[in-house]
C-alpha positions in Angstrom: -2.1 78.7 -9.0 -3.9 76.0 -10.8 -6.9 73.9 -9.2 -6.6 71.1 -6.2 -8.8 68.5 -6.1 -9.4 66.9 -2.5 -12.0 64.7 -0.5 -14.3 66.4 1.1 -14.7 65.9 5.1 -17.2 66.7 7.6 -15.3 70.0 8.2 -16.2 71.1 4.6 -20.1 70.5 5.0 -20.9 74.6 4.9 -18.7 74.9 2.0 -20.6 71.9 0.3 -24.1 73.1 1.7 -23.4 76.7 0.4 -22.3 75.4 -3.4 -25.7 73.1 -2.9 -27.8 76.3 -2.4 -26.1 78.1 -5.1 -26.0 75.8 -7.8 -29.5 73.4 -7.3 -32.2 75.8 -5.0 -34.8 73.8 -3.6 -33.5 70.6 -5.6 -30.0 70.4 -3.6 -29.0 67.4 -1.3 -30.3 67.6 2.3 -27.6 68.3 4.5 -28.3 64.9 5.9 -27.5 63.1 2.0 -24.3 65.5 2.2 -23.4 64.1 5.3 -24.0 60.6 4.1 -22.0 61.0 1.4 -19.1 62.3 3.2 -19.7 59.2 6.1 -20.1 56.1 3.9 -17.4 54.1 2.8 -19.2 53.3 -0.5 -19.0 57.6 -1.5 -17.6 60.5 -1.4 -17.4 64.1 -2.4 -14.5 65.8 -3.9 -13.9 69.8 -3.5 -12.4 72.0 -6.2 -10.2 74.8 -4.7 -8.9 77.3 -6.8 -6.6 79.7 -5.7 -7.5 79.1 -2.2 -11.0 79.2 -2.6 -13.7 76.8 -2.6 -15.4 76.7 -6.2 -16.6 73.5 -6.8 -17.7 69.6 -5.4 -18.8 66.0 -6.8 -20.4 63.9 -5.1 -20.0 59.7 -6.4 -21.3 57.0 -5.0 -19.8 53.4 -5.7 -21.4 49.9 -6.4 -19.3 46.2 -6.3 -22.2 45.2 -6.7 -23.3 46.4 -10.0 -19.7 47.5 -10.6 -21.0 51.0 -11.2 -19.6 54.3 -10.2 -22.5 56.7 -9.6 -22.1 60.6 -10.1 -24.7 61.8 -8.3 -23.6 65.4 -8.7 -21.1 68.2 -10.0 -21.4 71.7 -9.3 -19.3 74.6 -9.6 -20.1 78.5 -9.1 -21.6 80.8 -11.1 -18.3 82.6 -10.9 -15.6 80.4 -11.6 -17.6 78.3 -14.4 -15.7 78.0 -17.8 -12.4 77.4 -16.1 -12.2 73.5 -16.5 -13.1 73.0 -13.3 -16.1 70.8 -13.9 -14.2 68.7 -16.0 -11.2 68.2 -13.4 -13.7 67.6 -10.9 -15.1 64.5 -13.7 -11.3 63.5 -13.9 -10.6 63.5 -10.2 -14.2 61.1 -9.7 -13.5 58.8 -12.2 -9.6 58.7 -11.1 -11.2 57.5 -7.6 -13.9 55.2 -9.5 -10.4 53.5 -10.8 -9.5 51.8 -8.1 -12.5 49.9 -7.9 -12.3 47.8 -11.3 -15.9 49.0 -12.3 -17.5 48.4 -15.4 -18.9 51.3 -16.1 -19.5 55.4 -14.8 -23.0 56.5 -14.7 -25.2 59.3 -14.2 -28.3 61.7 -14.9 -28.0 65.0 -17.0 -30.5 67.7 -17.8 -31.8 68.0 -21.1 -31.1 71.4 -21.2 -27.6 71.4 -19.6 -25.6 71.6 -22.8 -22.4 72.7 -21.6 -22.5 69.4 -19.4 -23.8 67.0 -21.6 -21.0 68.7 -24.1 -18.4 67.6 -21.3 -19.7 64.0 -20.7 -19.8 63.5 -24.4 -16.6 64.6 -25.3 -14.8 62.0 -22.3 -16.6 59.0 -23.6 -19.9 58.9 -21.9 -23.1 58.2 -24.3 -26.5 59.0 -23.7 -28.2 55.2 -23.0 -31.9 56.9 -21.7 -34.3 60.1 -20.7 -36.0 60.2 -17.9 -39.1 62.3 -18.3 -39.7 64.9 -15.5 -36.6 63.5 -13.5 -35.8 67.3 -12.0 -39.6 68.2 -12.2 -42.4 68.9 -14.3 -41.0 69.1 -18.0 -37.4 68.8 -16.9 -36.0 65.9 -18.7 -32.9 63.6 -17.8 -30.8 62.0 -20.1 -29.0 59.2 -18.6 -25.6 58.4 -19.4 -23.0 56.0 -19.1 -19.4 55.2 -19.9 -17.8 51.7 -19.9 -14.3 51.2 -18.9 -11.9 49.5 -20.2 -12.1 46.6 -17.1 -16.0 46.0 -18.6 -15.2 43.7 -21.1 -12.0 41.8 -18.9 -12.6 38.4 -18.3 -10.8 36.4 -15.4 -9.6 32.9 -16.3 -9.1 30.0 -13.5 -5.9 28.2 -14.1 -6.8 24.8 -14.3 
């Protein structure tokens, strides 16, 4: 059985909380951002089940504004890592971010994350910053971005 990529609802907020804890420590999102993010029309978080089992979420947010989809986050266990599930879970957000017409897909990266930065390369996304101590003291964040094909459309006005 492959992997199924779903929204998350307020039903999965232990599931989320517990891959929180597991993959960020003290730097996860209060259960109060989780719940925001499932809540709000303008985000969402996907889960990753694999064979039956919760391994993974992503958390995006989404801008009309500034025609921006935000990942905020993608984790997967420790144990199921290395399976393509982190980069399904990239497909699934930017299939979702698709709908919108947005210019571009952003978000923040550490440094020293090179299997993730590796990922995000290698699906179009270039490094446009660092942030120094984004994570903490001496943890650097490269942010990244990826246009879309939509960035450079222009709409005409018949006359």
């Amino acid at each position: 059985m492959g992997v199924i990529i779903r929204r998350a609802t307020e039903a999965d907020m232990p599931d989320i909380l517990r891959i929180e804890e597991e993959c960020f420590g003290s730097e996860r999102f209060s259960p109060e951002t989780v719940r925001a993010f499932v809540a709000r029309a303008d985000a969402f978080i996907l889960m990753a089940i694999h064979d039956g089992l919760i391994t993974g979420s992503a958390m995006c947010m989404i801008s009309k504004e500034a025609s921006e989809g935000k990942i905020a986050s993608i984790a997967v266990l420790r144990g199921f890592r290395g399976l393509g599930i982190g980069a399904q879970l990239l497909d699934a957000c930017e299939q979702a971010f698709g709908t919108h017409e947005l210019a571009r897909y952003t978000l923040e990266v550490e440094t020293e994350n090179e299997p993730a930065i590796s990922l995000y390369l290698s699906r179009g996304y270039q490094i446009r910053g660092l942030i120094k101590d984004f994570y903490s003291v001496g943890r650097d964040a490269y942010c990244m971005e990826k246009r879309t094909r939509t960035s450079g459309r222009v709409s005409i006005k018949p006359s």
